[in-house]
C-alpha positions in Angstrom: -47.2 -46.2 39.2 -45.7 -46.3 35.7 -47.3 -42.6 34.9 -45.4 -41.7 38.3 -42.3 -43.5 37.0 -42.5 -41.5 33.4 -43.7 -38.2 34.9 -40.2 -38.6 37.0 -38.3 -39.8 34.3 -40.0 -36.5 32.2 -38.9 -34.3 35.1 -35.4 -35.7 35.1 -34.6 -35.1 31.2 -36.2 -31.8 31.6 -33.7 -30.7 34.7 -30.8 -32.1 33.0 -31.1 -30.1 29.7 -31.7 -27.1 32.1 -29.1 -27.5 33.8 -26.8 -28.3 30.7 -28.7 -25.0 29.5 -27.5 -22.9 32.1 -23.8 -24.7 31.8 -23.9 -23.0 28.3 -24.5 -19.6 28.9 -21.0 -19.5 30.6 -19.1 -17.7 28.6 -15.4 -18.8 28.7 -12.6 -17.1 26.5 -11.8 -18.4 23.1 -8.6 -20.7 22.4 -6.7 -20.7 19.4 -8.2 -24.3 18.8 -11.8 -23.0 19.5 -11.7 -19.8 17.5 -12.5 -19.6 13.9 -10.3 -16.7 13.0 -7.5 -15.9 15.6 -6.8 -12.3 16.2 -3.7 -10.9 17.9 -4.2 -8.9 20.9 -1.2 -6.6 20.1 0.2 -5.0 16.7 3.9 -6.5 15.9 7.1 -4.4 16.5 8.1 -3.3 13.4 11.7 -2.6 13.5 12.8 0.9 11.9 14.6 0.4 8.8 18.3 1.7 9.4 19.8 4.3 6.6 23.4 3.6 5.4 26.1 6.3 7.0 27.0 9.1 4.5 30.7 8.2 3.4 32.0 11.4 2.0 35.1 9.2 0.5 32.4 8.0 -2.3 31.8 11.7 -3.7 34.2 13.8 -5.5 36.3 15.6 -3.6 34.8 19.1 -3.5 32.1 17.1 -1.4 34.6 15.4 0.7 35.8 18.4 2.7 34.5 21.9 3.8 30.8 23.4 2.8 30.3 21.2 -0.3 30.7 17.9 2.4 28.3 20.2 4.8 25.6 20.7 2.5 26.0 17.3 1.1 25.6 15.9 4.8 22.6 18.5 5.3 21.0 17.3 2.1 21.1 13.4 3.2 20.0 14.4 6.2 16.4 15.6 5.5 16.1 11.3 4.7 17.2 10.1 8.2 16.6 10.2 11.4 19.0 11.7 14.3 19.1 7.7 15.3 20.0 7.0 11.5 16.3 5.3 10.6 14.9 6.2 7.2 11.9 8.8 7.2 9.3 9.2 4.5 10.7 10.0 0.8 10.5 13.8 -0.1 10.0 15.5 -3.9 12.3 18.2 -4.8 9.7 20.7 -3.7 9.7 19.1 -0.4 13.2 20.2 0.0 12.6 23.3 -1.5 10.1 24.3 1.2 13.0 23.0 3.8 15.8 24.2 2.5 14.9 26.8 -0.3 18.5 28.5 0.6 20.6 25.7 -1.5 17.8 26.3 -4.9 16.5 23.7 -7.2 19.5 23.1 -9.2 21.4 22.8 -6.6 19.3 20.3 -4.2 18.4 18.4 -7.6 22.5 18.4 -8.5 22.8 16.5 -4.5 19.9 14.1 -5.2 21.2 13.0 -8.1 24.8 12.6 -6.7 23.2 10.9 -3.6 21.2 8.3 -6.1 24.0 7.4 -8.1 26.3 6.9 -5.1 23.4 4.5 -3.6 22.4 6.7 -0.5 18.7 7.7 -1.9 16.8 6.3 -4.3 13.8 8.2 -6.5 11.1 6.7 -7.9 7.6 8.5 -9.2 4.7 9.0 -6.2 1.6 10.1 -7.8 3.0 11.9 -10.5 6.0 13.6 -8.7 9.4 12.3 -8.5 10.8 11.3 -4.7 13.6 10.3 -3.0 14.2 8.0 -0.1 17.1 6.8 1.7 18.4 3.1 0.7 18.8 0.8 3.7 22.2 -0.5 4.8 23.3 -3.4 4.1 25.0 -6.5 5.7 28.3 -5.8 3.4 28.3 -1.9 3.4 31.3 -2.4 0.8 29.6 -3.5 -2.3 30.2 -0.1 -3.9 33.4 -0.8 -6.0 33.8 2.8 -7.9 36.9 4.3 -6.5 36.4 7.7 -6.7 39.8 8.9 -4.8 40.9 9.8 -8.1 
């Protein structure tokens, strides 16, 4: 009776851990709490980086008006989107290959008038010299040269 009693007791343990066995192969999804290393299930939105807007009133005034302001504009363009966003930076020859109408002395003569008015900036990429558009800024008016003159 007691070999009965342990053989019963033997079959018991052994249906219980296969039953707690076959509990465990259900696979249920992984919580933050559960999972080691949590992993987003979508990329975040990075939000396009907006370019200032060209004010001609910060050049001299043969850029203000006329073709100088267009090919100033045209220039400044090749760095921003038509929805004013910056795009990738771009080397002289870059430009060249764009616009080789306007010549190196020329397009080299806008970038640097662009940097120092704060619309691009150049630093060195692999060797080369590019440009990129500067960002706006909350307070668009922290130029203070007055260049009406």
């Amino acid at each position: 009776d007691l070999t009965d009693d342990r053989e019963a007791l033997s079959d018991s343990r052994m249906n219980n851990s296969i039953a707690s066995a076959n509990f465990s192969e259900v696979k249920y999804p992984a919580t933050p709490k559960t999972c080691a290393t949590p992993r987003p299930t979508t990329t975040p939105k990075v939000e396009p980086t907006v370019a200032r807007k060209l004010d001609l009133a910060k050049f001299p005034s043969i850029y203000q008006h006329g073709r100088g302001a267009s090919q100033l504009e045209q220039v400044y363009m090749q760095f921003v989107s038509e929805n004013m966003t910056i795009t990738k930076p771009l080397s002289i020859d870059d430009l060249l290959a764009r616009m080789g109408k306007f010549g190196a002395e020329r397009l080299t003569l806008m970038l640097e008038l662009l940097s120092s008015r704060g619309f691009l900036r150049s630093f060195s990429k692999s060797g080369r010299q590019v440009f990129v558009c500067n960002a706006a800024s909350i307070d668009a008016g922290e130029d203070d040269l007055d260049m009406s003159s």
